[in-house]
N, C-alpha and C positions, 0 to 999 in steps of 0.2 A: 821332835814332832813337826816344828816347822818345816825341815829337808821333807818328811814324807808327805808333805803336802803339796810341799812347793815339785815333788817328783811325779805322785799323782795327778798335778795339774798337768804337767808338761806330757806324760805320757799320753792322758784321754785325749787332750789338743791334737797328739801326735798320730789317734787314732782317731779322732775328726776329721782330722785336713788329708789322711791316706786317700780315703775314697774320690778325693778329687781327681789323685792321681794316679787312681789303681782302676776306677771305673765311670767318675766324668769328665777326662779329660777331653780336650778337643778335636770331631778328627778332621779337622779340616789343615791341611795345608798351604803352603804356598810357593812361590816357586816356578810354575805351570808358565806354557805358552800357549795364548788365546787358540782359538780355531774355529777358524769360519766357511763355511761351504766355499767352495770356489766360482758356483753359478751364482747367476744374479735372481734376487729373491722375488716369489710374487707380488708383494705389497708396498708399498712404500711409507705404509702407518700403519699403528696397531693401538686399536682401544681398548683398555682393557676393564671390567666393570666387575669389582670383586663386592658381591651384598655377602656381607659379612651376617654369618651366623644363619643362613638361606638353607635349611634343610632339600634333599633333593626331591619328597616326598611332596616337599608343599607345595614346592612351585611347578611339576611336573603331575601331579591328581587332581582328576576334575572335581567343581562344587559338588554340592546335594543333586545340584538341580543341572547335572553334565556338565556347564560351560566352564570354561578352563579359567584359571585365576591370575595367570598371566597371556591373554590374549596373542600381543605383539609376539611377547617370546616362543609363545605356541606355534602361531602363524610361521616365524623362522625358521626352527626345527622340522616343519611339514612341508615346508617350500621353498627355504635356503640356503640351511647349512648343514651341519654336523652333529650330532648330539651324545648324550653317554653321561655317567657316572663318573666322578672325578672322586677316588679311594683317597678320603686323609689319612695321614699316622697321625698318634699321638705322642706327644699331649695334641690333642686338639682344641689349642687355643689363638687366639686371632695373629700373635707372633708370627711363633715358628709354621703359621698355616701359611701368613703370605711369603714370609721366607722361602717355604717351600714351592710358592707357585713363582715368585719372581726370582729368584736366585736358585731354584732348582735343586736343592738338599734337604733332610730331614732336622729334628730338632737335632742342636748341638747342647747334648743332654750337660754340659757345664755351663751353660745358663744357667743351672738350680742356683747355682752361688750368686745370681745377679736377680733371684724370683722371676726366673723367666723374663723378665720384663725387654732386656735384648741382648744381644750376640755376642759373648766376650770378648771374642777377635771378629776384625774385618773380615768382610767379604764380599764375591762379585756379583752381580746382579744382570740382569736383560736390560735394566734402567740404567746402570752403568756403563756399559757397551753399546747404548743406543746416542742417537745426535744431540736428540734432547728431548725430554723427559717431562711432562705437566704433569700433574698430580694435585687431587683436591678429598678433603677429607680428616681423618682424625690424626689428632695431635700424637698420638701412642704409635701408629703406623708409619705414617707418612717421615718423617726426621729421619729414620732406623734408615730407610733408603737413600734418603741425599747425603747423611753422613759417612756412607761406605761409599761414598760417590767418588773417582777422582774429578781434579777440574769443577769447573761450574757449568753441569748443562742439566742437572735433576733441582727443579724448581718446585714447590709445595704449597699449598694453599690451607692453611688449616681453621679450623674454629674454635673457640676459646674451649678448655679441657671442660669449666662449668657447664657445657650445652649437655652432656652426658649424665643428663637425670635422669633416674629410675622413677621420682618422682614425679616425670613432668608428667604433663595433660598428653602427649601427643610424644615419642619422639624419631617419628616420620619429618620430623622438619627439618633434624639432620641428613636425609635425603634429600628436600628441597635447596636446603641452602647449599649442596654441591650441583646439582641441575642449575640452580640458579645463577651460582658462578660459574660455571664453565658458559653458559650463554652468555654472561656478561661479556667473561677473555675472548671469546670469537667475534664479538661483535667491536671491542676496542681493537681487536687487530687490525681491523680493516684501517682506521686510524694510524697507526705506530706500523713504520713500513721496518721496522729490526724486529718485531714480533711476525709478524704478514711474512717477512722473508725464511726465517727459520721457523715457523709452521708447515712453508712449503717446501722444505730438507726432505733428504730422505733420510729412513732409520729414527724416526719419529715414534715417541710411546705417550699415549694420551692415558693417565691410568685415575678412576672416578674409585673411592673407598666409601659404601654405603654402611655404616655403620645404625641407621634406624630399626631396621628387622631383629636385630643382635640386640638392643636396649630393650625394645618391645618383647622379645621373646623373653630376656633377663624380668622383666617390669610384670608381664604379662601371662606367659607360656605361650608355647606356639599353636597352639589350638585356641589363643584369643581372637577378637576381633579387630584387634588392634593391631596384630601381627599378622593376619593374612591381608589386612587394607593395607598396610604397606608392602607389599608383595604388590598389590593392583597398583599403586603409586609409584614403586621401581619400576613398572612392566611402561607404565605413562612415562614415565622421568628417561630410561633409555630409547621409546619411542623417538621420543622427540629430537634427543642429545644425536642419534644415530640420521636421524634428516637434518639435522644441522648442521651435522659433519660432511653429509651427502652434498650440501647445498652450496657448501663453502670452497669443496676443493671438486667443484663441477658434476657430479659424479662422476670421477674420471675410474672407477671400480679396481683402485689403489687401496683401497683401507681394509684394514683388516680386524673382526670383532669378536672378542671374546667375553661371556659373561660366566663365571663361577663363583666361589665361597670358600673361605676360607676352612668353615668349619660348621657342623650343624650343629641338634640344639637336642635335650631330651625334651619329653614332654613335661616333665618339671621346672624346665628354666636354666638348665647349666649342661655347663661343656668341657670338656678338656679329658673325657675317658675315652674308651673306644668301644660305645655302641654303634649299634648301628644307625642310628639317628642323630648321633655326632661324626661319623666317619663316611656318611656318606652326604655326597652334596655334589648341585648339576653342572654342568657344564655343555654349553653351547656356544659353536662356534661357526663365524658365518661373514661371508665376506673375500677380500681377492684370497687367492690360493686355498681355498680351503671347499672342498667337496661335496656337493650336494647331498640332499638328503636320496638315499640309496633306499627302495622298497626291498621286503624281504616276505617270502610263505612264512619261515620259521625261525625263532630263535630258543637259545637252551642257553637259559641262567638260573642257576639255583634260588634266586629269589621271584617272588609271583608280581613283579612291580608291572612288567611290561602291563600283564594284563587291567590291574588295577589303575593302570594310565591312562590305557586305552592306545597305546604305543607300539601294538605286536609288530605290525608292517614297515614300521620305519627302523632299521639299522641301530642299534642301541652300540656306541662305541667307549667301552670303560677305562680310563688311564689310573694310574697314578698320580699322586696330586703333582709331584716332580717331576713328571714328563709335559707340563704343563711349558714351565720355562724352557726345555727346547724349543718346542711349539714354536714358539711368539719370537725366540731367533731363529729360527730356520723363516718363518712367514715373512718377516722385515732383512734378515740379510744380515744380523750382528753375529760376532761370535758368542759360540754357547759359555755360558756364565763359569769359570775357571774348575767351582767346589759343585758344579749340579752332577748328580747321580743318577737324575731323570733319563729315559728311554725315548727316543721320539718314534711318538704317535704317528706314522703315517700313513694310516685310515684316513686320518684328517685334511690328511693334504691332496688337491686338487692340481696337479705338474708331475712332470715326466717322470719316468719311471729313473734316467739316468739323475734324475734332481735329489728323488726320494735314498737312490742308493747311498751319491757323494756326497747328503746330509748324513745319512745314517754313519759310515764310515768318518763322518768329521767327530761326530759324538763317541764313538768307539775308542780315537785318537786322543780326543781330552779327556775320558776318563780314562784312559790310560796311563796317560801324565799324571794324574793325581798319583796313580799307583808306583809310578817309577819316584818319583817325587820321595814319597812314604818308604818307599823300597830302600832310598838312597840314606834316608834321616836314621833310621835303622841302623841300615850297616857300618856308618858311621859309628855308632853308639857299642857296638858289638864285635868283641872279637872273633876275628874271621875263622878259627878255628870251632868256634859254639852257635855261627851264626846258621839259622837253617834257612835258606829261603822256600818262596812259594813256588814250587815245582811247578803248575800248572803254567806259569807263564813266566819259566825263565826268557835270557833274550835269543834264545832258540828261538824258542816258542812264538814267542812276537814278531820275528821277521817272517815265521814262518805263515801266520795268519794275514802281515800286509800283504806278502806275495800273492798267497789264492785270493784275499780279497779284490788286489788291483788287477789279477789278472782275469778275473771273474767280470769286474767292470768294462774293462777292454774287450770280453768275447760277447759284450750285451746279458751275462747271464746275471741280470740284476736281483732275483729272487734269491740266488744262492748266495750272491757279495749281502746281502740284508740278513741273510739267516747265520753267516758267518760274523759280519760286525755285531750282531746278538749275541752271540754265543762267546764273544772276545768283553762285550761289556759285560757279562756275567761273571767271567772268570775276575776281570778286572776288580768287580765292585767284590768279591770273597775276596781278592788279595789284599782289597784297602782296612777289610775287617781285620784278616789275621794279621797283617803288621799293628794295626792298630792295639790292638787284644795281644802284643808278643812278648811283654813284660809282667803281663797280671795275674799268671800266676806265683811267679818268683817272689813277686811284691806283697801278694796273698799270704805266702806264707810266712814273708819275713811280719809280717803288721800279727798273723796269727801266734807265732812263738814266742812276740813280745807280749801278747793280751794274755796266753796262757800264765807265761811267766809272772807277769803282773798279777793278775788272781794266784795264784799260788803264794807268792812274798806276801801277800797281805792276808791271806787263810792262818800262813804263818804267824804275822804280827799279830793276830787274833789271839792266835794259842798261845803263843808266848807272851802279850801282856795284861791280858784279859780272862786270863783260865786260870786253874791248878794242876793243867795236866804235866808241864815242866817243869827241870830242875833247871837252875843257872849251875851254867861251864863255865868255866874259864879259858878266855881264847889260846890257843895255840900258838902266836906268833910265827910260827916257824913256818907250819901249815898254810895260815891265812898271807903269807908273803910269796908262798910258792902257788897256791892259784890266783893271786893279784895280778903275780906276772904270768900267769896260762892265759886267763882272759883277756889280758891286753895283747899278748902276743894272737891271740885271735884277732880279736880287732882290730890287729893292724893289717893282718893277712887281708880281712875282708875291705878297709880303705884301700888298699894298695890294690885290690883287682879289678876295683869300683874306678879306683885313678885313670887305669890303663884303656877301658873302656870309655873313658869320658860322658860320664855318668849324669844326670842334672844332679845337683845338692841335696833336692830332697831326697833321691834312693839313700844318701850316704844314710843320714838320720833311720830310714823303714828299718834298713839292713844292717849296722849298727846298733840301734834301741835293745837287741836282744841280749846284748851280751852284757851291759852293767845288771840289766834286771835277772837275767840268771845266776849273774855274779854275788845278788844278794842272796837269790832263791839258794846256792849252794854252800852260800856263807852259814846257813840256819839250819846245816846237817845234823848239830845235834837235839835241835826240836821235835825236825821229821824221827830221827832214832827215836824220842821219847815217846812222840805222838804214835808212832810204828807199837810199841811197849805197849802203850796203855789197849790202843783198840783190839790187839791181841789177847791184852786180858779181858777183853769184852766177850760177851756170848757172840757167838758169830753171826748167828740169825741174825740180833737186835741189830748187830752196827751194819749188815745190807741192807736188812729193812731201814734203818734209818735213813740209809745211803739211796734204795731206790724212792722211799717217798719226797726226800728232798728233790730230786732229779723231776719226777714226776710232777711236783709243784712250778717249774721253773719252766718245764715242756708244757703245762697249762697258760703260762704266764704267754710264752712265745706264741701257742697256737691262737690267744685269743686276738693278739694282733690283725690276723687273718679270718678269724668267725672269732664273733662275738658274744655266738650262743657258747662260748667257752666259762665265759666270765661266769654266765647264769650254772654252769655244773660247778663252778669253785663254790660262788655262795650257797648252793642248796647245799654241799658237802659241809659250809660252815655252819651253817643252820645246824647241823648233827654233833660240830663240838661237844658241846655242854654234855649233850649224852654219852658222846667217845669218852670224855674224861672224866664222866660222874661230877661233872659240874652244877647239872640239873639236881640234882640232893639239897648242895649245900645253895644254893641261892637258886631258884622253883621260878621265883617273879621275874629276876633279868634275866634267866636262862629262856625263859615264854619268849618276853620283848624282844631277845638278840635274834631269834630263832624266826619269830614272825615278820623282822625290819628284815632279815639277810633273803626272805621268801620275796619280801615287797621289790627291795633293790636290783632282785635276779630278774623283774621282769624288763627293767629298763634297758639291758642289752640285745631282748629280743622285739623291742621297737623298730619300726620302720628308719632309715638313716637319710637315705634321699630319697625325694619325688614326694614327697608329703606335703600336703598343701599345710597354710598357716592356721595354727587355732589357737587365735588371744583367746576366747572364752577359757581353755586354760590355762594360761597365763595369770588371766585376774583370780581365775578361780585356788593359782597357786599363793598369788599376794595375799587375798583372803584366808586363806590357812594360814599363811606368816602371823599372819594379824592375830586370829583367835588363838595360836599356840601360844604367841606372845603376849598376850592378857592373862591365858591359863598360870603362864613361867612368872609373870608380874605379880599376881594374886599369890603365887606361893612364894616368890623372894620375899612380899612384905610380910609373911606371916613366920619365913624363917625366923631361924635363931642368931643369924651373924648378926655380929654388931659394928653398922655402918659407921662410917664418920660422920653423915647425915645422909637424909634421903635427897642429896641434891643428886647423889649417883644416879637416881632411879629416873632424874629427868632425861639423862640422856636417852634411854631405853624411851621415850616417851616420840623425843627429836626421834632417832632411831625409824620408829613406827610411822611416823609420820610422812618420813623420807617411803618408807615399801609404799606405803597409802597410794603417796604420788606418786610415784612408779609406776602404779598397776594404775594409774586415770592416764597419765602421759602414753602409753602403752596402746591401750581402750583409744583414746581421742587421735594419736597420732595414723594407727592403721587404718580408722573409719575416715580421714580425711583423706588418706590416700586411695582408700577405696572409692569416693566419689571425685577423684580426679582433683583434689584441691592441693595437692602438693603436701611436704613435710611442715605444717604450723612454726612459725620463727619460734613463740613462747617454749611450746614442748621441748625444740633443740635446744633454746636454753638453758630449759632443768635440766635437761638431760646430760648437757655437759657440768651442771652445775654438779648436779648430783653424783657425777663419777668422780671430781675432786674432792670433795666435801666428805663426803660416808667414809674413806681413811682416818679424816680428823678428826668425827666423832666419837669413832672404834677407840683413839687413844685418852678417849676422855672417861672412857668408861673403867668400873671396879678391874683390883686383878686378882680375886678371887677366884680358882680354877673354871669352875660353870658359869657364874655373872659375866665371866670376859668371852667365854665362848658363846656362847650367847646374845652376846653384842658381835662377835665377827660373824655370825650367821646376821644378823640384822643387816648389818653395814654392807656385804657383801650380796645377801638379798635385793637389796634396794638399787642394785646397780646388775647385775644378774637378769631380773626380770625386764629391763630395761631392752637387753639384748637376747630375749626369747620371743622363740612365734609358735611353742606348741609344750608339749609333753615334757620337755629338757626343765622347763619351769619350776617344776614338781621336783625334778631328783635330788637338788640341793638338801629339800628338806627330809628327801627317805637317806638322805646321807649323812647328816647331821645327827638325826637319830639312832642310826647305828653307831655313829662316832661315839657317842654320848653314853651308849650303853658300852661298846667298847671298853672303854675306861674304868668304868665300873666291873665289867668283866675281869680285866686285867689282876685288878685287884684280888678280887676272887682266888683268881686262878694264882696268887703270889700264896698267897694264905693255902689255899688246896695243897701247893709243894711245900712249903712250911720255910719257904725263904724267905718271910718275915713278917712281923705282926701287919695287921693290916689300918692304915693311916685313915686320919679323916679327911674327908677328900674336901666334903664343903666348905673346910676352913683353911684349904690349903692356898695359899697367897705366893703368887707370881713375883712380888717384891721383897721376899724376905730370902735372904742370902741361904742359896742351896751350900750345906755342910757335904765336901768331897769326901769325907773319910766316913760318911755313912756310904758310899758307894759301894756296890757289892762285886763279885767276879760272875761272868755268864755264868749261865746253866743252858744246855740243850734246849731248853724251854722259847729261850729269847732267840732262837734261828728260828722258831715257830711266829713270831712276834713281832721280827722283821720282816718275812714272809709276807704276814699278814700290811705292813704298809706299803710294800710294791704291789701287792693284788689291790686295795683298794685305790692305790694311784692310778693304777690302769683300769682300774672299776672309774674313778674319776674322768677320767681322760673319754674312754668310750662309752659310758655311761648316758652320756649326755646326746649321743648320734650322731658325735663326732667319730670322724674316719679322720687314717694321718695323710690327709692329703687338702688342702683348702676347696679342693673340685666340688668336697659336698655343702661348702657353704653355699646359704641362701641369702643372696642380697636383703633380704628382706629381715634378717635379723638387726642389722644396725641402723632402720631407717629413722629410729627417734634420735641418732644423734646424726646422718648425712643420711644424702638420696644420691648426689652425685659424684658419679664413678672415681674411685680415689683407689687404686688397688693397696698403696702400704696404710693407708689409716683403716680401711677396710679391714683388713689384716692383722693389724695390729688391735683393734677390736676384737676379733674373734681369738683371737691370741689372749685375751685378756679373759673374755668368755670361759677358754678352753682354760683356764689356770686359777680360776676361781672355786670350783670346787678340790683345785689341789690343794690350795689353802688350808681348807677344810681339815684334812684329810693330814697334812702337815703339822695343823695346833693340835692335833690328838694326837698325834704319834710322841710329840712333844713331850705334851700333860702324861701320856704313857711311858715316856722313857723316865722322868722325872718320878712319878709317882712311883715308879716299880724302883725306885731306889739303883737307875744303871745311867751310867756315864754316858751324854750325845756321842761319844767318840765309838764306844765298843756296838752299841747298836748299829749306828753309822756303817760300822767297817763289815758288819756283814748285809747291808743293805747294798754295800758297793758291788760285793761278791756275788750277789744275786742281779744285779744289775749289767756287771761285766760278765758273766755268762749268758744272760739273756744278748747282749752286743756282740757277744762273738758268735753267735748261731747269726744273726741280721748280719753280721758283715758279709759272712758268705750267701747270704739271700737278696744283698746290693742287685740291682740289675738297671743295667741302661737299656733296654731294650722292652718292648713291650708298650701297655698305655701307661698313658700320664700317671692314672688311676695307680696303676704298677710302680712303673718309679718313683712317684713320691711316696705311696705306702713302704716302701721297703726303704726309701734313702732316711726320711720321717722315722722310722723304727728306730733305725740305726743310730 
């Protein structure tokens, strides 16, 4: 027992840590040589002013009452620059958003392993390749940059991470206090002549990180008031910042200004999917080299925004967010950032037509270099005999496109050298994909024949020690020494052509893993012969039917990962048990109860998940039913028949209550102080922490009576539960507990129904009295219904509650009784705690189930696994790096 454990461990690890390297790994390279326009650039500075979380909707649509909400910025757009939609990908989160505008690539989806929080490997940046670099702003942003820096020229100014209250009064102030130091740094410069002197460098990047509109829209939604006054604060705050700048370096019409966003906001307060109110955001740009605003009769974009601007006649120019960082080096004269994938925009650019070409062909030539880069990593790795490369741009290919481009340039036909460096980065960025993607399937299937393998040995360990469908063999010796040596003589085939390749270590293991676990799968041929025997004596209907309803249970299981309203057709279908099995005869009252709780519990999947505003009302209204169930449950412990050791048990139930009481006041008092701008109350965070250590120690002081203990972990876990609700989620604990409850008594029933054994009393059955193994019984077909039945209600647990597997649909607003300020891993680890509290639940019944019904943790377990690792291997192949956040973490989260 211990080897199958310690083999099962290693395996699932082994099909954990695959997908890092079968589908997040990283594509970034290195290797590349810089590349820089060979003309000299129009600007000799670039500001850059990223209002994080700045939907492009808000800042670009008039009030009620016409007048624009960003004035300044309006006036620029209409009289002196550029303007247009800046398309984020996702995740759209404030990271991988400025990543993508200042180092010019999308997310490096193996961040997952680091919670997004930042880049696993270095990378190059326009701050990196610029003279030198200011920067003022949030402690989460600003580092990520100077630390991929080489040298010392990216300098940081940040503010304590505490400023980052969801609670506070205001927090537009983290706008102020960057306006307000950068006025400071200009005006000490004039003082300190080694500042005064490299301000006036060229290749200068002044970059301002507004973080206020992103707190407020988190704090507020973006339809507050609070969130569009700071929109008029930014529009004041760059006013000024941008005459300061004017004022300082003469206007000598060197500088160059860009103001965009990382990422927008839904109307609920969160970001990181790919609607369209998180994916799209403005961008304006205005200053040397960069193109005036251009009138237009007419424009054609599938969305009706121009009109609702009031924008028709002015040029709307739409990039990608990563064509952003060409930009800003082509405008100052750096080279483009090593890993950017960005296209440069040159609508935007105001110079020559030969400037715009030998920019475009410089960007063409380093991303091309990434591709040769990739190309070369590869072939190294690949015998040249199996290796295919990317036909479209052998180095045919490539010398043949520098030729017509340079030659193109030399005849003045600069339109055609721009539609041909197009056409070369397109091919380019497909080549960086398919070398990237050129092992994942190979790796796919070696990770698939081990997971099959693995479910199958262990379907077998089932039958074989846990059934009476086999006889014991006696091993063959002879036999089992001559496939010993097959399989290994396998695996060494497969090491030895993994060698020659020069392979990284982990493929050994993918590719490898398959052969011992087959090696046991074929060791247990005379089980399959038996098991083969037996089902053939089965009626043949019964064993498909049996065969496709298991199947069909398991394809409910997977769908509901993705719809919800899956969950609500499992439980109406359980609601009908009792009838299916003439259950409703022999017990009429739990058959009602299970029937009426599985109708209640079905509607919590078709609740609302995001965009819901908060309702304590019920919340308290859920504490208050804790309360009166737990007087009703009190009132009838004392009139039972167990005979306590004294009624000191019953005090804990009393602490218990007491704890939900204050829950549900702490709850009530801490939203209504934040509703009137007073911040999170120190006392409430108190309880609130107190109370999440504490209600564990209670739990173990109470009876272990099967119902008196369950009973108290519904209390204890209550009381910390409501704590971390702001709506409807408050309530399901308790329509889940009551299923649980009937549950069990169910079980019972239905052991008696099959006549597998008399049926026990459950009210006296005690948790400390030494469970007898040799009353353990062998499966029956019944208990794959019963395992079943605890992965469906784990994932009733799980989604039940309006959790989605992804953190995007949390709402700040669920952990403000115990923090306000932005803390993403205790945030996290809060709702983590949240989301695994009704697992609990849901866990001590299955318990109390597998115990009462007289069956071993182990044989239940093992086909709990079975259904588990069949629902993993459909998610493996639904992994996807591509797509929104929403997408990747739903499917990586599955998995």
């Amino acid at each position: 027992i211990p080897v199958f454990i310690l083999a099962g461990l290693l395996v699932h690890c082994v099909f954990l840590v695959s997908i890092f390297d079968i589908y997040f790994s990283s594509p970034l390279v290195h290797g590349m040589t810089p590349q820089q326009t060979p003309l000299p650039p129009p600007a000799k500075r670039l500001v850059l002013f990223v209002a994080d979380g700045l939907r492009a909707d808000s800042l670009y649509e008039l009030d009620s009452n016409g007048t624009p909400r960003a004035p300044y910025l309006r006036g620029i757009l209409e009289n002196n620059g550029s303007w247009g939609i800046s398309h984020t990908r996702v995740p759209t989160e404030s990271r991988p958003g400025h990543v993508a505008l200042i180092a010019g690539f999308y997310e490096d989806v193996s961040a997952v392993a680091k919670g997004w929080k930042e880049n696993p490997v270095e990378f190059d940046s326009v701050f990196n390749e610029s003279k030198y670099t200011w920067s003022w702003g949030s402690p989460d942003i600003l580092p990520m940059f100077a630390k991929g820096a080489t040298g010392d020229h990216v300098y940081t100014f940040c503010y304590a991470a505490e400023s980052e209250d969801f609670g506070a009064e205001d927090a537009a102030k983290l706008d102020i206090w960057v306006f307000d130091h950068v006025k400071r740094f200009f005006n000490s410069s004039r003082s300190n002549q080694t500042l005064f002197s490299a301000l006036n460098e060229e290749k200068v990047v002044l970059f301002l990180h507004l973080l206020g509109i992103d707190t407020n829209g988190h704090a507020h939604r973006p339809n507050s008031r609070e969130y569009q006054e700071n929109i008029k604060q930014v529009d004041e705050g760059v006013k000024e910042i941008v005459s300061l700048i004017d004022n300082f370096y003469g206007n000598d019409g060197k500088t160059a200004f860009i103001l965009t966003s990382d990422h927008g906001m839904t109307d609920w307060g969160s970001h990181g999917a790919g609607h369209p109110s998180e994916t799209l955001t403005p961008l304006i740009v205005w200053g040397a080299g960069v193109n005036y605003p251009q009138k237009v009769t007419s424009q054609f974009f599938e969305d009706n925004f121009l009109k609702e601007w009031k924008l028709e006649n002015l040029k709307r120019l739409d990039v990608n967010q990563a064509d952003i960082a060409p930009l800003m080096a082509s405008l100052i004269g750096v080279p483009f950032p090593l890993n950017s994938v960005g296209t440069l925009p040159l609508e935007y650019l105001n110079s020559s037509a030969l400037f715009k070409a030998e920019s475009m062909f410089t960007n063409a030539v380093q991303i091309l270099e990434q591709f040769k880069v990739k190309m070369n990593q590869k072939k190294e790795t690949t015998l040249s005999l199996l290796f295919t490369p990317f036909k479209p741009l052998s180095a045919s290919e490539q010398i043949n496109f520098f030729k017509k481009i340079r030659l193109y340039i030399q005849q003045q036909k600069y339109d055609e050298a721009v539609s041909m460096c197009k056409t070369l980065i397109n091919l380019a960025l497909e080549g960086l994909s398919y070398y990237h993607t050129y092992d994942r399937l190979f790796l796919g299937l070696s990770i698939a024949a081990s997971f099959v393998g693995w479910t199958t040995y262990v379907i077998l360990v089932i039958i074989k020690s846990h059934t009476n469908l086999t006889r014991t063999v006696p091993a063959n010796k002879k036999k089992s020494a001559v496939l010993f040596y097959g399989f290994a003589a396998v695996g060494m085939m497969i090491a030895f052509f993994l060698l020659i390749q020069t392979c990284p270590w982990t493929y050994y293991i993918y590719c490898l893993l398959p052969v011992p676990v087959w090696y046991a799968v074929v060791k247990e041929i005379p089980v399959i012969q038996d098991l083969a025997t037996n089902v053939l004596s089965l009626h043949i209907g019964q064993s498909i039917g049996f065969l496709l309803v298991c199947l069909l249970g398991v394809e409910i299981l997977v769908f509901s990962f993705f719809y919800r309203s899956a969950l609500t057709v499992g439980l109406l279908v359980f609601a009908g048990w009792p009838v299916i099995t003439q259950l409703w005869i022999q017990a009429k009252t739990k058959a009602m109860i299970w029937t009426l709780l599985c109708v209640l519990l079905a509607i919590f999947p078709l609740m609302p998940v995001v965009g819901r505003e908060p309702n304590i009302p019920l919340v308290i209204a859920a504490g208050l039913l804790t309360l009166l169930i737990s007087f009703f449950l009190l009132a009838s412990l004392r009139k039972s028949e167990n005979k306590y050791r004294d009624n000191e048990d019953l005090k804990v139930y009393f602490y218990q209550m007491f704890c939900v009481a204050l829950s549900t006041y702490v709850v009530s008092s801490t939203h209504n102080s934040l509703k009137i701008k007073q911040g999170l109350p120190v006392m409430n965070q108190i309880i609130s922490w107190v109370m999440l250590v504490s209600s564990p120690v209670l739990l173990l002081l109470s009876p272990t009576f099967l119902f008196e203990r369950l009973f108290s972990i519904l209390l204890s876990l209550m009381s910390t539960y409501l704590l971390l609700s702001t709506g409807y989620e408050a309530l399901f604990p308790l329509a889940l507990f009551g299923l649980m409850f009937v549950w069990i008594n169910m079980e019972q029933e239905a052991l008696q129904h099959y006549g597998l054994s008399l049926k026990p009393k459950l009210a006296v059955f005690n948790f400390t009295c030494a469970v007898d193994i040799t009353q353990f019984r062998q499966l029956h077909l019944d208990d794959v219904r019963r395992s079943f039945f605890f992965v469906f209600f784990i994932v009733t647990a799980f989604f039940g509650t309006g959790n989605i597997a992804s953190i995007n649909s949390f709402d700040p607003a669920s952990v403000y009784c115990f923090l306000t300020v932005f803390s993403p891993f205790m945030m996290g680890g809060l709702l983590l705690l949240k989301v695994a509290i009704p697992f609990v639940l849901v866990s001590c019944a299955f318990e109390a189930v597998q115990v009462t019904t007289q069956l071993s943790s182990k044989s239940l377990f093992l086909i709990v696994l079975v259904i588990s690792d069949i629902m993993a291997l459909h998610f493996f192949f639904l992994v996807k790096d591509y797509g929104s956040w929403l997408d990747i973490g739903t499917r990586y989260s599955t998995f």
